[in-house]
Every structure is written in C-alpha cells, then in structure tokens.
C-alpha angles and dihedrals in degrees: 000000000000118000130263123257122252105242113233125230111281100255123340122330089229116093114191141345136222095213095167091065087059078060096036104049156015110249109215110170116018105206118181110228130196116233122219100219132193109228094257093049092063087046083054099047089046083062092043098247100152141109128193103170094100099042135101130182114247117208117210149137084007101300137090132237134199107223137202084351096152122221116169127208125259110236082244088062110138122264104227088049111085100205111225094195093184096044115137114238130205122246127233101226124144111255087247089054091059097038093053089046087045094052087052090047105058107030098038100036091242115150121213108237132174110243100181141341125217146163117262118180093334094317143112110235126167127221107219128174142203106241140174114204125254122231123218101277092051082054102062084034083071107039085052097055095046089059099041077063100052082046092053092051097056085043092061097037088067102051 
C-alpha cells in the first residue's frame, strides 16, 4: 500500500510583508522575533488581517516592542474581548539579541523595523532588521540598478 502524501500548508506560510522598508532603508543585520498574541489575533492572522507598513520595532527596558503593526478583528471576534487593533505587542528576542539591536541603536543611528511575518512550526515570528535610512539619491541608485537588471534579463533572453 504506498503511503499517503503529507498535505502542505493551505497558501504560503508567509503573512504578510512590509515591501516599503526594501525602498526606505538598508537592511544591515535580518533577526527573527516571537510575538506574544491575544486569541483573536492568531484567528485574524489565519485570515491575513494584518498590516505592517506603518510599524516599527521599540527597545527598552530590555525588551523589544512591535509598534503601529495593524491586525484587524474578525466579525466573529468574541464578545467579552474588547479588540485593541493598534496595540502594541512585546517581542520574543534573547537578551543578547536586544542588547546587541539596542547598542546599534543608540551609538550608530540605526532604527529597528519589521520586514515579514510568517508562520514557523505553528507559531507567529517576525522577521525584523537593523536598518539605516536611504536618502533620495540611494533611492534612485536602487531603483536603477533593479531595472538595469531587468534590462539585463531580457537582454540575455533574446539572445
């Protein structure tokens, strides 16, 4: 009798991205984060209600915060739960992790931001990165070079 097939996750395990960072900022260092998560939040991010393109991660006290990272309530939502979409919600990071972002923070001028969220092993991580903002002419730098490349890849489709 063969064996039956392992059934894949229903759509990617990737829920949501933060693409406007990619534009923003120079990512130096990529760290993955926990994410402590209210019941309905985990219902909401199972339908894909979130937004991440106005959030950024605060460091203190030792411990790190995702904040203005939107998740809206389902309709379904419970009714002795009142649902706070803009709270802000703590990160799971090592202390040497934080203390390592923090360091970077303060002394070379570098923000915290949320580049994805995804699903790993049943659980809600964050990828965050250490990133130091673009100015205008990086800007255009980049978008040059992305479509040099484009340009490069019809180039050498043809032939």
């Amino acid at each position: 009798m063969a064996k039956a097939k392992k059934k894949a996750a229903p759509g990617s395990k990737t829920i949501a991205l933060n693409k406007q960072v990619r534009h923003e900022y120079f990512i130096e260092q990529t760290y993955e984060a926990g994410l402590v998560l209210q019941g309905w939040e985990v219902k909401s991010l199972r339908d894909g209600r979130i937004q991440l393109k106005d959030s950024y991660v605060i460091l203190e006290k030792g411990e790190a915060f995702l904040f203005g990272a939107q998740i809206s309530a389902l309709l379904s939502a419970s009714t002795h739960i009142i649902p706070d979409s803009r709270r802000t919600r703590k990160l799971l990071l090592h202390a040497h992790e934080i203390e390592r972002l923090n360091n970077a923070v303060d002394r070379k001028g570098y923000t915290v931001v949320p580049l994805a969220m995804y699903w790993k092993n049943n659980r809600v991580k964050v990828e965050i990165g250490l990133a130091k903002g673009k100015q205008l002419h990086d800007k255009r730098d980049t978008e040059k070079a992305r479509d040099w490349g484009r340009e490069k890849a019809r180039i050498m489709k043809k032939g």
